[in-house]
C-alpha positions as protocol buffer text, in pm:
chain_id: "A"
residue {
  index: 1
  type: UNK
  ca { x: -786 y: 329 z: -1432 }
}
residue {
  index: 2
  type: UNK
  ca { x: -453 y: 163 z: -1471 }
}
residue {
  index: 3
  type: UNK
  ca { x: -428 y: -189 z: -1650 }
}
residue {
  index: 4
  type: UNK
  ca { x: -205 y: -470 z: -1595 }
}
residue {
  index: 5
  type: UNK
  ca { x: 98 y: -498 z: -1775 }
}
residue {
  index: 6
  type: UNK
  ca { x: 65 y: -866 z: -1848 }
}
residue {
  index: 7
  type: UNK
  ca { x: -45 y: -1173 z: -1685 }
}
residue {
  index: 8
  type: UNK
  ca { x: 258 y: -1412 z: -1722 }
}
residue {
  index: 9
  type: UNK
  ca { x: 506 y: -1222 z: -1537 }
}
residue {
  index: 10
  type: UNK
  ca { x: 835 y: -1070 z: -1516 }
}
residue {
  index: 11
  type: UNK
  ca { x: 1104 y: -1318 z: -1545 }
}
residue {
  index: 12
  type: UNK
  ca { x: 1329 y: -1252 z: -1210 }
}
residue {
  index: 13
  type: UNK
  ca { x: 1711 y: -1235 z: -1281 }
}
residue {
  index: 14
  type: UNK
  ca { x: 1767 y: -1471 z: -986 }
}
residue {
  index: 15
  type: UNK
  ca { x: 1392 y: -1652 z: -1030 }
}
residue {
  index: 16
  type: UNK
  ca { x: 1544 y: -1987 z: -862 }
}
residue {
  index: 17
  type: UNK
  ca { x: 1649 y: -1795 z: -541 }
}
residue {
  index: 18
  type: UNK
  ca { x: 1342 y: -1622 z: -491 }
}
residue {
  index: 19
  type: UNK
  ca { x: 1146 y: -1899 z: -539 }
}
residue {
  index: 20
  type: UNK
  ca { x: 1345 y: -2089 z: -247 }
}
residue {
  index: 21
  type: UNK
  ca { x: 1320 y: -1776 z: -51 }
}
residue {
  index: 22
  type: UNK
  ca { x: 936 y: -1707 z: -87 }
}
residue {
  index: 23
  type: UNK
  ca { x: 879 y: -2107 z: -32 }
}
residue {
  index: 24
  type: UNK
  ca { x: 1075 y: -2071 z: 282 }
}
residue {
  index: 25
  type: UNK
  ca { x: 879 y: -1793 z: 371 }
}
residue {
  index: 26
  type: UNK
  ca { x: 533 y: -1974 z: 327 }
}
residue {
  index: 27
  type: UNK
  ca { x: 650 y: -2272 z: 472 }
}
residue {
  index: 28
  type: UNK
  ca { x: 735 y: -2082 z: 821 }
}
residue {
  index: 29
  type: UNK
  ca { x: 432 y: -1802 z: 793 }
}
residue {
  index: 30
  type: UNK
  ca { x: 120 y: -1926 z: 604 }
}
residue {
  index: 31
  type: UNK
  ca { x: -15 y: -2110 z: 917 }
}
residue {
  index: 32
  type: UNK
  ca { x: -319 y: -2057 z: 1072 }
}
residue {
  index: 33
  type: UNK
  ca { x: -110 y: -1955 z: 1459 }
}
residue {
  index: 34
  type: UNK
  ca { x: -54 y: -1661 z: 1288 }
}
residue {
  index: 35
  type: UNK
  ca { x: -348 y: -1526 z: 1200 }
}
residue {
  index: 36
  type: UNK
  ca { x: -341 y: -1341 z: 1593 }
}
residue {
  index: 37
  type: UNK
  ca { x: -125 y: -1127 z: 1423 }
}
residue {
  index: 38
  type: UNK
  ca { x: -414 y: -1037 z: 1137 }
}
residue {
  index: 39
  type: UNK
  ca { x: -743 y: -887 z: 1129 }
}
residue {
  index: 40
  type: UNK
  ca { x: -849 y: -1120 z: 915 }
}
residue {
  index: 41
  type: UNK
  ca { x: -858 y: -1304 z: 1222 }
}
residue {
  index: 42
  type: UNK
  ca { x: -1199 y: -1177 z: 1258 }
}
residue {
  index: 43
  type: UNK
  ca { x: -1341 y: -1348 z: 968 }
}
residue {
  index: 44
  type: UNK
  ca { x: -1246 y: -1690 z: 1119 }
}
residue {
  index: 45
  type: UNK
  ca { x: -1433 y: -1697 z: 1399 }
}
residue {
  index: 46
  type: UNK
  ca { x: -1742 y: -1733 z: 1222 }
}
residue {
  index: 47
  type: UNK
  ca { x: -1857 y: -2029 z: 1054 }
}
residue {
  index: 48
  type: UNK
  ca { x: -2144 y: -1891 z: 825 }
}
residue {
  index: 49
  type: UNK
  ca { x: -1999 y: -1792 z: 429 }
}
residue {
  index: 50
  type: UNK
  ca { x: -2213 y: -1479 z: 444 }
}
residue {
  index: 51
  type: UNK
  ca { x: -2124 y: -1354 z: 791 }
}
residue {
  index: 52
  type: UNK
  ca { x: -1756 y: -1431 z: 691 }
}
residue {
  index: 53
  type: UNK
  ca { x: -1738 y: -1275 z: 369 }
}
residue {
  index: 54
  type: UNK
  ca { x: -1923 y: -949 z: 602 }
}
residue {
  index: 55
  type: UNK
  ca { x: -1695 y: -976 z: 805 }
}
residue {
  index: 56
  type: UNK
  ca { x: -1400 y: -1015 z: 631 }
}
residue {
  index: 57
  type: UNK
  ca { x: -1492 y: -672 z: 401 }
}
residue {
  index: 58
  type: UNK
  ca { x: -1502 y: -516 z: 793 }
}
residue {
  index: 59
  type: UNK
  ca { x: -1210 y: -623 z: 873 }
}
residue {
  index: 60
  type: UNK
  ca { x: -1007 y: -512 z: 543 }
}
residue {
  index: 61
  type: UNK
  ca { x: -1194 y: -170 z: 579 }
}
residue {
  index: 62
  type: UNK
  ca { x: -1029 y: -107 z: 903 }
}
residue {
  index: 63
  type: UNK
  ca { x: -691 y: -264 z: 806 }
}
residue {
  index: 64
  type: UNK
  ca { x: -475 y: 62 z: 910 }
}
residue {
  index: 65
  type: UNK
  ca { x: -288 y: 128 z: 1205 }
}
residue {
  index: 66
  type: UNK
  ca { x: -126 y: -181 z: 1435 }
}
residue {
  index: 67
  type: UNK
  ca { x: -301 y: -471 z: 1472 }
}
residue {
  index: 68
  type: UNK
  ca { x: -415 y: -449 z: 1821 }
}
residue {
  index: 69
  type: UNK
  ca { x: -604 y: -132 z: 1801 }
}
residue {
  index: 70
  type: UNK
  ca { x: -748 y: -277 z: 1486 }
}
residue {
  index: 71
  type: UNK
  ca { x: -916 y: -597 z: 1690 }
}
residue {
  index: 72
  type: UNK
  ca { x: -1041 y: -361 z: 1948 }
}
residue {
  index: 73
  type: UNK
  ca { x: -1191 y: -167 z: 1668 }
}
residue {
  index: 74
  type: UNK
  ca { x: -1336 y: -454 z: 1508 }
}
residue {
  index: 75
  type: UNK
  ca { x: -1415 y: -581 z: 1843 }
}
residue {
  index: 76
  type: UNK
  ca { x: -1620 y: -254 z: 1906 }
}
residue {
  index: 77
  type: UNK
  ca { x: -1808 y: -266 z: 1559 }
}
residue {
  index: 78
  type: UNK
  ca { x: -1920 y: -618 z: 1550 }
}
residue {
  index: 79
  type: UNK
  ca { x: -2042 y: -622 z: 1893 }
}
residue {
  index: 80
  type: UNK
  ca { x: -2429 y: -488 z: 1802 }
}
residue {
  index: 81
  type: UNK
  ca { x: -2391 y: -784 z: 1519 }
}
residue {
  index: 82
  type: UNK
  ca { x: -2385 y: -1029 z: 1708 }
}
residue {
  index: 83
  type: UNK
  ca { x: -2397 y: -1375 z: 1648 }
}
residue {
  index: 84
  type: UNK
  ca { x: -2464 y: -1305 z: 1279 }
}
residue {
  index: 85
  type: UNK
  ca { x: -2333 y: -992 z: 1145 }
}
residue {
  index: 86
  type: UNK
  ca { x: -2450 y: -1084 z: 801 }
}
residue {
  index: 87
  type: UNK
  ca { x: -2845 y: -1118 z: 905 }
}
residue {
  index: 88
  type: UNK
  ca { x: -2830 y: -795 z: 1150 }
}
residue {
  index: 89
  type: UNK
  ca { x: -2693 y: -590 z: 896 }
}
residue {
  index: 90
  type: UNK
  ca { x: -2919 y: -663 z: 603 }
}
residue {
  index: 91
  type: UNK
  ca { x: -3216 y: -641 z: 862 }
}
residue {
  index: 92
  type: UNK
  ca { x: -3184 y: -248 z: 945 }
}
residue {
  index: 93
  type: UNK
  ca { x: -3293 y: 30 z: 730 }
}
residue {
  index: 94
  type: UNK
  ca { x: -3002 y: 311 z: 726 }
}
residue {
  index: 95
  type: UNK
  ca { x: -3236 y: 524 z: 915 }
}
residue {
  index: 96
  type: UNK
  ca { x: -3217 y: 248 z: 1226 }
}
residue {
  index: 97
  type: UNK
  ca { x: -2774 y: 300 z: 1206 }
}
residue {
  index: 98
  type: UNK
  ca { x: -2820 y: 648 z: 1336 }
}
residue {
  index: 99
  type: UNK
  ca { x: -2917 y: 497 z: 1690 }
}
residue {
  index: 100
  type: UNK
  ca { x: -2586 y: 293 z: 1742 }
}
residue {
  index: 101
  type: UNK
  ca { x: -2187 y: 381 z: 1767 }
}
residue {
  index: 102
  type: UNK
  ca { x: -2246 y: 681 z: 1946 }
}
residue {
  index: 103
  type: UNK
  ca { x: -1885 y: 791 z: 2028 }
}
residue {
  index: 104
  type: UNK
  ca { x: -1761 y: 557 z: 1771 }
}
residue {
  index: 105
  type: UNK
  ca { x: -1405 y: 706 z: 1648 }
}
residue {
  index: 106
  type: UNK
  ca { x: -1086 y: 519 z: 1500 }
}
residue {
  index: 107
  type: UNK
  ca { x: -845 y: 760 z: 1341 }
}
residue {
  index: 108
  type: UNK
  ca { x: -1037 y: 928 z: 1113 }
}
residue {
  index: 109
  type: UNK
  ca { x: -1352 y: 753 z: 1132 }
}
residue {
  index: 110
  type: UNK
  ca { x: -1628 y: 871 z: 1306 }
}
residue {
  index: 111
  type: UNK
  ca { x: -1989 y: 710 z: 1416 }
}
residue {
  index: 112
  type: UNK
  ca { x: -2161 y: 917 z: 1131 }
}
residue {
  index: 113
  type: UNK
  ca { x: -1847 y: 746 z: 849 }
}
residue {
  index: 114
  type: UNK
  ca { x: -1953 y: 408 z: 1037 }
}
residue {
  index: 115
  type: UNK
  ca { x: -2318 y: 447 z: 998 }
}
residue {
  index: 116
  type: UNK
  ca { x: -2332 y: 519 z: 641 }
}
residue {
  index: 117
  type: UNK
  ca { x: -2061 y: 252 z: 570 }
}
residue {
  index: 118
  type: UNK
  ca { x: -2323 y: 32 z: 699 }
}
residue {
  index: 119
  type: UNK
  ca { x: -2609 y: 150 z: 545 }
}
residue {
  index: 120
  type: UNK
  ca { x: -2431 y: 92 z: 240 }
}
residue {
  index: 121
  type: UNK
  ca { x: -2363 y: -255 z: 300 }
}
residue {
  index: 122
  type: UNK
  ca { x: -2700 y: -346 z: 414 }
}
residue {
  index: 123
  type: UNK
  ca { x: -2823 y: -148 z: 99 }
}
residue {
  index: 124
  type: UNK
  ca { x: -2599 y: -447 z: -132 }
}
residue {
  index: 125
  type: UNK
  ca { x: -2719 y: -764 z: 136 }
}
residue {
  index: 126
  type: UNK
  ca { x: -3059 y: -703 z: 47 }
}
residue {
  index: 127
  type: UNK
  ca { x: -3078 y: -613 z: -296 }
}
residue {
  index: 128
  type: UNK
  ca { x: -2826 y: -904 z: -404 }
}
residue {
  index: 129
  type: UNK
  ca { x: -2821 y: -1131 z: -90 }
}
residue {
  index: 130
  type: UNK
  ca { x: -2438 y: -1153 z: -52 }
}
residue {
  index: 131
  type: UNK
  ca { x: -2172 y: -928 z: -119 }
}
residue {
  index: 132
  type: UNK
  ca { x: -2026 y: -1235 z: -371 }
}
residue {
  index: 133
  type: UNK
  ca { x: -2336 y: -1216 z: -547 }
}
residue {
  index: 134
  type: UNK
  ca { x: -2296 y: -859 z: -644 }
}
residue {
  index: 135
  type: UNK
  ca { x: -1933 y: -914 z: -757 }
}
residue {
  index: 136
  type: UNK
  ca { x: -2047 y: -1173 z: -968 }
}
residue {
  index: 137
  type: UNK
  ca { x: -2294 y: -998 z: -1117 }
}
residue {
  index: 138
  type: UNK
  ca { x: -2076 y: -696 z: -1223 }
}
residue {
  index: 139
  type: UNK
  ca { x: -1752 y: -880 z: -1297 }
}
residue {
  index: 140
  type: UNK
  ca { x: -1578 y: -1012 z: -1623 }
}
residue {
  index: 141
  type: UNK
  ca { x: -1368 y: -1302 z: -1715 }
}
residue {
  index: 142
  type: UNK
  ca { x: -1215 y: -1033 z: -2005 }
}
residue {
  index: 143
  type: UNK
  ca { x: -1039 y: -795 z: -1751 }
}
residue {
  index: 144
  type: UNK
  ca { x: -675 y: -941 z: -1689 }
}
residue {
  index: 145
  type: UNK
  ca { x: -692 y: -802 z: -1302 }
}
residue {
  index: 146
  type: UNK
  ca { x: -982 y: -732 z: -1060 }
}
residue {
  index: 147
  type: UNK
  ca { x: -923 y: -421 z: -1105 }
}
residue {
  index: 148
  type: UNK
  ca { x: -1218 y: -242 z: -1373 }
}
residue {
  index: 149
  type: UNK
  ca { x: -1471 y: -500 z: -1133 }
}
residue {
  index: 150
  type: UNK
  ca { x: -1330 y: -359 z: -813 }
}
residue {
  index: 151
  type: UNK
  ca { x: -1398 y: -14 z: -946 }
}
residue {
  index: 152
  type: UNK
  ca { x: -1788 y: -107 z: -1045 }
}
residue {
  index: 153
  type: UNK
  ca { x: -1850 y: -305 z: -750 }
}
residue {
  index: 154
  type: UNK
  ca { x: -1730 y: -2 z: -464 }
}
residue {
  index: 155
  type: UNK
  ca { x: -1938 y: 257 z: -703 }
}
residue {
  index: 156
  type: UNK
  ca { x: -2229 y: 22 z: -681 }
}
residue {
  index: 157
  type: UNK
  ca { x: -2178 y: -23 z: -288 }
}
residue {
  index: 158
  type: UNK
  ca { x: -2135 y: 389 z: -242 }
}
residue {
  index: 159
  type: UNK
  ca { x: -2461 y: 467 z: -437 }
}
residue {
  index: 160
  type: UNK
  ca { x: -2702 y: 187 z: -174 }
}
residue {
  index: 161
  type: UNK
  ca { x: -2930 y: 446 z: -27 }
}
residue {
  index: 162
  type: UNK
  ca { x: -2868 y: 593 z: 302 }
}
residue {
  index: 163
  type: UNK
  ca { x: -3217 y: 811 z: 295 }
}
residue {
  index: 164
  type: UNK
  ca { x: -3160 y: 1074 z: 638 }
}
residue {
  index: 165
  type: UNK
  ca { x: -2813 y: 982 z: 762 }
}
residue {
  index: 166
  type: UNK
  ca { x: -2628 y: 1267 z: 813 }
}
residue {
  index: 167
  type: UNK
  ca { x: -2309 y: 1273 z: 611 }
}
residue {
  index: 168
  type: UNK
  ca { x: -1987 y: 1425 z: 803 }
}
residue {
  index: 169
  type: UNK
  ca { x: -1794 y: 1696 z: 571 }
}
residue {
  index: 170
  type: UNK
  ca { x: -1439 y: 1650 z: 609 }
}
residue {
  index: 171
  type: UNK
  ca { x: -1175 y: 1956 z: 491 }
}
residue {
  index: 172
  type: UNK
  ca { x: -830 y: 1998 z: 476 }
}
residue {
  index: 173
  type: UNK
  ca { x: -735 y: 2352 z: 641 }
}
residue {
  index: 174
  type: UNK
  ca { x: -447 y: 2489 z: 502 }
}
residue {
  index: 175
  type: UNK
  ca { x: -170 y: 2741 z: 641 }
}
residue {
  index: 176
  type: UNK
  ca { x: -247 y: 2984 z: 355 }
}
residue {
  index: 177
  type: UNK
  ca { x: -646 y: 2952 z: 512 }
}
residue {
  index: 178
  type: UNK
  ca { x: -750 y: 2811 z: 205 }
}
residue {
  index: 179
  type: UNK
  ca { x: -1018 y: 2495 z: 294 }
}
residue {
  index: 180
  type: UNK
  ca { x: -1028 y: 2201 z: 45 }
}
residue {
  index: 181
  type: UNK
  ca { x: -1283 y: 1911 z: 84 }
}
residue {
  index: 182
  type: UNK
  ca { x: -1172 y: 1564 z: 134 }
}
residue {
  index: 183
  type: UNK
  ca { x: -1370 y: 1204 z: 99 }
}
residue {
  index: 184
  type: UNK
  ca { x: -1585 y: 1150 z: 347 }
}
residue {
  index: 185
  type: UNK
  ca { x: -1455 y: 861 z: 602 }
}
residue {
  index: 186
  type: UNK
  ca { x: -1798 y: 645 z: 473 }
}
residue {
  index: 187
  type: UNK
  ca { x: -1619 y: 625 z: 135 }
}
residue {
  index: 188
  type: UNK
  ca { x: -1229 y: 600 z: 227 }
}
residue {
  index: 189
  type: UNK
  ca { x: -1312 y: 247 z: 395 }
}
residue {
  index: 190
  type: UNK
  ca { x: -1454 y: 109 z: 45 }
}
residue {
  index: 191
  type: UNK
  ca { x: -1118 y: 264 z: -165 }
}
residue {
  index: 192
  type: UNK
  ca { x: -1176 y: 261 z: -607 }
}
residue {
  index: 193
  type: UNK
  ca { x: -900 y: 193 z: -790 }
}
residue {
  index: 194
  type: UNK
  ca { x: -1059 y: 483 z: -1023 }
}
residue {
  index: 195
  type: UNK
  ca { x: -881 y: 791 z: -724 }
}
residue {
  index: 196
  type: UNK
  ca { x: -560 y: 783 z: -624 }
}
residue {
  index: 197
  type: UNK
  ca { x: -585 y: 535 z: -389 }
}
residue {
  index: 198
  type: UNK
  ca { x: -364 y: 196 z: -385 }
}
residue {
  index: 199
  type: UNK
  ca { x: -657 y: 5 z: -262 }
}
residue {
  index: 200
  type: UNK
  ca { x: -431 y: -207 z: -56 }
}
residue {
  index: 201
  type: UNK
  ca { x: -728 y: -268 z: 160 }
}
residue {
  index: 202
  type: UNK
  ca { x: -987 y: -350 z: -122 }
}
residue {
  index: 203
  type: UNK
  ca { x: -718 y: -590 z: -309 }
}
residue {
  index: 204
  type: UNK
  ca { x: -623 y: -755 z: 89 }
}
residue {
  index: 205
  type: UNK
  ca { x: -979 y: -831 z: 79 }
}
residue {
  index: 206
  type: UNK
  ca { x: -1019 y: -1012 z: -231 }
}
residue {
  index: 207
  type: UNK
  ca { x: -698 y: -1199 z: -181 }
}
residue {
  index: 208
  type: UNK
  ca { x: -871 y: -1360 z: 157 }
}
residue {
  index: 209
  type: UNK
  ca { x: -1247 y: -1406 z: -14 }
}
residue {
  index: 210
  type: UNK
  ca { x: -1140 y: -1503 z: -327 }
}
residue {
  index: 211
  type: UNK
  ca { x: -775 y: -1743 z: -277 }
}
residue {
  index: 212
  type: UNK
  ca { x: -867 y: -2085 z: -173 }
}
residue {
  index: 213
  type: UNK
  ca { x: -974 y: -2184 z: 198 }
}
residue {
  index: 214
  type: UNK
  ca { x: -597 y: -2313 z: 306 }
}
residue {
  index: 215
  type: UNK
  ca { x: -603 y: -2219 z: 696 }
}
residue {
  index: 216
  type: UNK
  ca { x: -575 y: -1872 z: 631 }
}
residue {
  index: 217
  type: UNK
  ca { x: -775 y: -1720 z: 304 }
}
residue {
  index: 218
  type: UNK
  ca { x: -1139 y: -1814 z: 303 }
}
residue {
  index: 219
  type: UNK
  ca { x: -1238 y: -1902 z: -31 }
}
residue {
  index: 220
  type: UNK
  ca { x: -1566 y: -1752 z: -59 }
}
residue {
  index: 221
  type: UNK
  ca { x: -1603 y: -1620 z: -372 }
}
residue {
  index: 222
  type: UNK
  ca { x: -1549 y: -1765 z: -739 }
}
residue {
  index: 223
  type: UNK
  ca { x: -1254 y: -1527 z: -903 }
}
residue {
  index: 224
  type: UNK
  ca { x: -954 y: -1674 z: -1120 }
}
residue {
  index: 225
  type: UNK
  ca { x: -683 y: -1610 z: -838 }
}
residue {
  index: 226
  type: UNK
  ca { x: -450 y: -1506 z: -1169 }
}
residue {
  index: 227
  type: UNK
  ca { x: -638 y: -1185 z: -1156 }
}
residue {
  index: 228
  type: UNK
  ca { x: -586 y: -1094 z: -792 }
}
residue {
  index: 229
  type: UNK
  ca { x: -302 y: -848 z: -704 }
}
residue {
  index: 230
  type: UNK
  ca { x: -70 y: -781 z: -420 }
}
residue {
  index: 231
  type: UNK
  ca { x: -184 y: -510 z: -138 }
}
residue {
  index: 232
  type: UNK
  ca { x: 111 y: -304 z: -66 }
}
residue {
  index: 233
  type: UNK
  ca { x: 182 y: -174 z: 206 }
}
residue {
  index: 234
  type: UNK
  ca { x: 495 y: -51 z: 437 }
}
residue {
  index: 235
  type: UNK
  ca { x: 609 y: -406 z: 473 }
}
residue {
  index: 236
  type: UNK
  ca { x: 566 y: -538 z: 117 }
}
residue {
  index: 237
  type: UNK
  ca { x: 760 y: -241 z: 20 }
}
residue {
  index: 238
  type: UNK
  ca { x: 1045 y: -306 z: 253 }
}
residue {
  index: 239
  type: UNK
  ca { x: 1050 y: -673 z: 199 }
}
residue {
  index: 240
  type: UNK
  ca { x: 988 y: -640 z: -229 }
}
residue {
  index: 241
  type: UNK
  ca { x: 1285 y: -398 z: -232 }
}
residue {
  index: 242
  type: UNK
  ca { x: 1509 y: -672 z: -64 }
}
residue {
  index: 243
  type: UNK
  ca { x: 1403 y: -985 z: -300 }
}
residue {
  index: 244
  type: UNK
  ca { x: 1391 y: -702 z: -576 }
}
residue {
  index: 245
  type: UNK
  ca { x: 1040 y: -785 z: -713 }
}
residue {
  index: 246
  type: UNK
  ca { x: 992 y: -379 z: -809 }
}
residue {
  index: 247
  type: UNK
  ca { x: 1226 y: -76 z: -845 }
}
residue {
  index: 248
  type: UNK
  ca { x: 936 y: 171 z: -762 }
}
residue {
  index: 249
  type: UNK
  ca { x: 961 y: 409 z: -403 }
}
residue {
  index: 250
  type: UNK
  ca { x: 585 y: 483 z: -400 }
}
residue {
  index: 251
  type: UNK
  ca { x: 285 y: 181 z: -245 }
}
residue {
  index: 252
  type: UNK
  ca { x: 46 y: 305 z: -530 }
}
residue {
  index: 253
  type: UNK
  ca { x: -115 y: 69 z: -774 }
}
residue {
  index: 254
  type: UNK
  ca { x: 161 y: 77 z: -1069 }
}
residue {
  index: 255
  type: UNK
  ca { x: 360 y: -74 z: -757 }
}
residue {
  index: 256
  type: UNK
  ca { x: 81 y: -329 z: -675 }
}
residue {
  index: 257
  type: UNK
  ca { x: 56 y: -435 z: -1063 }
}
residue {
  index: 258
  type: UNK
  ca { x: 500 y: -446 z: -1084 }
}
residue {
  index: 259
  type: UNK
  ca { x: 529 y: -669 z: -754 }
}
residue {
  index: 260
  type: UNK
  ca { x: 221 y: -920 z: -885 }
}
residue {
  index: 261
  type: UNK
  ca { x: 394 y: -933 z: -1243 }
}
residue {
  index: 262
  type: UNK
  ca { x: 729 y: -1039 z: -1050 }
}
residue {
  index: 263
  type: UNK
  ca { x: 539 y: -1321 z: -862 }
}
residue {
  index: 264
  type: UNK
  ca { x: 335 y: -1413 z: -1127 }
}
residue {
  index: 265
  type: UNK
  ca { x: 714 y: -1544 z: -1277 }
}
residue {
  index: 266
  type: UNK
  ca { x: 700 y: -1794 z: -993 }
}
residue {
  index: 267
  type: UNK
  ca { x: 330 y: -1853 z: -932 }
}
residue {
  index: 268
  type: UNK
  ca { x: 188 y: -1735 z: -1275 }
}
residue {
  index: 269
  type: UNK
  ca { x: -229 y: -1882 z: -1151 }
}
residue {
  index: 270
  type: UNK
  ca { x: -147 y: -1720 z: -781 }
}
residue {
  index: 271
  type: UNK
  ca { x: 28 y: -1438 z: -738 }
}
residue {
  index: 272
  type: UNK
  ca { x: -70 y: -1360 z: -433 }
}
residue {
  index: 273
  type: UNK
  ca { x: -3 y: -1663 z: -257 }
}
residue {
  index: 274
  type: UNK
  ca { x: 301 y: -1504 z: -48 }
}
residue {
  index: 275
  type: UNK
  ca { x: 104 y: -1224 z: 70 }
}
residue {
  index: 276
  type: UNK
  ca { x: 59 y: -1348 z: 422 }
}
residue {
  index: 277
  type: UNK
  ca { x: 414 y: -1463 z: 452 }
}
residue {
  index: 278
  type: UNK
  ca { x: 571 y: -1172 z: 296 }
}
residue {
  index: 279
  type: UNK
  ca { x: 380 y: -908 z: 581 }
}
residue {
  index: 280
  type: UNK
  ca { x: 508 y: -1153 z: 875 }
}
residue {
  index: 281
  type: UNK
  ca { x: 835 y: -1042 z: 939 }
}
residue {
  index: 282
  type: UNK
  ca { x: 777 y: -671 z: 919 }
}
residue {
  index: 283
  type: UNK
  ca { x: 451 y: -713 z: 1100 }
}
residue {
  index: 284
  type: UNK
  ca { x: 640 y: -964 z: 1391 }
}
residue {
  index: 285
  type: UNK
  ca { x: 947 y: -784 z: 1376 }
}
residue {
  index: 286
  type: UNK
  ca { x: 1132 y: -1092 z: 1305 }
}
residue {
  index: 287
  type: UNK
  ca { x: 1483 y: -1014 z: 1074 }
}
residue {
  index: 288
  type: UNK
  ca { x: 1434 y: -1297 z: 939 }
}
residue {
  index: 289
  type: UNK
  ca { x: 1588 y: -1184 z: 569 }
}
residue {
  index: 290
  type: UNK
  ca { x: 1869 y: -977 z: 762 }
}
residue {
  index: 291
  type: UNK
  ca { x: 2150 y: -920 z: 505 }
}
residue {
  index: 292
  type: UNK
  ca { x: 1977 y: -1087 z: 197 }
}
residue {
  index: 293
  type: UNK
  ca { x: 2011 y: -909 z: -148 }
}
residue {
  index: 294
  type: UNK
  ca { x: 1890 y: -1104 z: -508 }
}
């Protein structure tokens, strides 16, 4: 598992500029009429801390593709939930998830990837009572990111007991004819930072439970906001190369720890305060930082 490189940042050759920039940025994006544009949008419309925090690990599961189709996805899954997502999914066994989602597909997720996804998350509500409470109970003020936690807490999520589901097998068929098996959809919603993965999803996540409630993040969960890092993905890329916060090409998690250790030079107890503004303009398509170089 890869480590941070520090906690107190990378001083940024033109740290006064970016800080105006990334300020501006906040100022015009972190605001709560934006949020149509997220899925974390989701999360807000319930008023409960446990179905929110349920809801909000949802959300962040299915945080791939564009945002509309994600909302209708969400839309689609939290419908048998209803009104309290939280309660209704602690309250079935895993055999009881085999009779709902029939049909159920978004990209490569299937009803039988959804079903055990749940069963697995109903597993952790009723052995700990909230998804927080597990996190708590695994985590440690000694790791510099939430990274070794992250890693215990999705292996203690995957293992809940899902007695008869069926599990789909997934393969990769290649042109020689050779077959080689790839993670089932159940497990590439909850991503470890232990694979390959870059956990953008997983770290998104924890940036809205665990950053304070502010209009947008939630504020759910107790975790020094120091050890949080940034989710990467095709628009923090594009928009890190231009303020020059990493020299990396690939979104993996060496990225993910180089972009957080460039903001931590400006917000060294919340690096990932810029997250939401950062993903605007790429999301909005909005050149708003047409031209700038630091």
């Amino acid at each position: 598992m890869l480590k941070s490189g520090t906690t107190k940042g990378i001083r940024h050759p033109h740290e006064e500029r970016l800080r105006e920039i990334l300020e501006d940025l906040h100022t015009r994006y972190h605001r709560p009429e934006f949020l149509k544009s997220d899925p974390l949008l989701m999360a807000h419309r319930f008023e409960e801390p446990s179905d929110r925090e349920v809801v909000a690990l949802i959300a962040a599961s299915f945080a791939f593709g564009n945002v509309k189709a994600i909302l209708n996805t969400l839309d689609t899954v939290l419908k048998p939930l209803l009104p309290h997502p939280a309660e209704a999914i602690a309250a079935r066994e895993p055999r009881e998830w085999s009779r709902l989602y029939r049909g159920f597909v978004y990209r490569w997720v299937r009803a039988e990837d959804l079903r055990v996804y749940m069963a697995w998350l109903g597993g952790a509500l009723r052995t700990h009572g909230n998804l927080g409470s597990m996190w708590q109970a695994l985590d440690s003020d000694r790791n510099d990111t939430v990274l070794p936690t992250l890693a215990r807490w999705v292996n203690a999520l995957t293992e809940m007991p899902t007695d008869s589901l069926r599990r789909r097998k997934r393969v990769l068929q290649r042109a020689s004819g050779i077959s080689s098996p790839l993670p089932s959809g159940a497990h590439l919603l909850l991503t470890s930072p232990e694979g390959k993965s870059s956990c953008k999803r997983m770290l998104l996540f924890l940036r809205w439970v665990c950053r304070p409630a502010d209009g947008i993040d939630l504020g759910l969960w107790k975790v020094d906001t120091m050890r949080l890092l940034m989710p990467v993905d095709t628009h923090i890329m594009q928009i890190s190369k231009v303020l020059n916060l990493t020299e990396r090409r690939t979104a993996d998690l060496r990225t993910a720890l180089e972009i957080t250790d460039s903001l931590r030079a400006i917000q060294p107890d919340d690096p990932t305060r810029y997250d939401f503004a950062l993903t605007r303009p790429g999301i909005l398509k909005e050149k708003v930082l047409m031209g700038t170089r630091i």
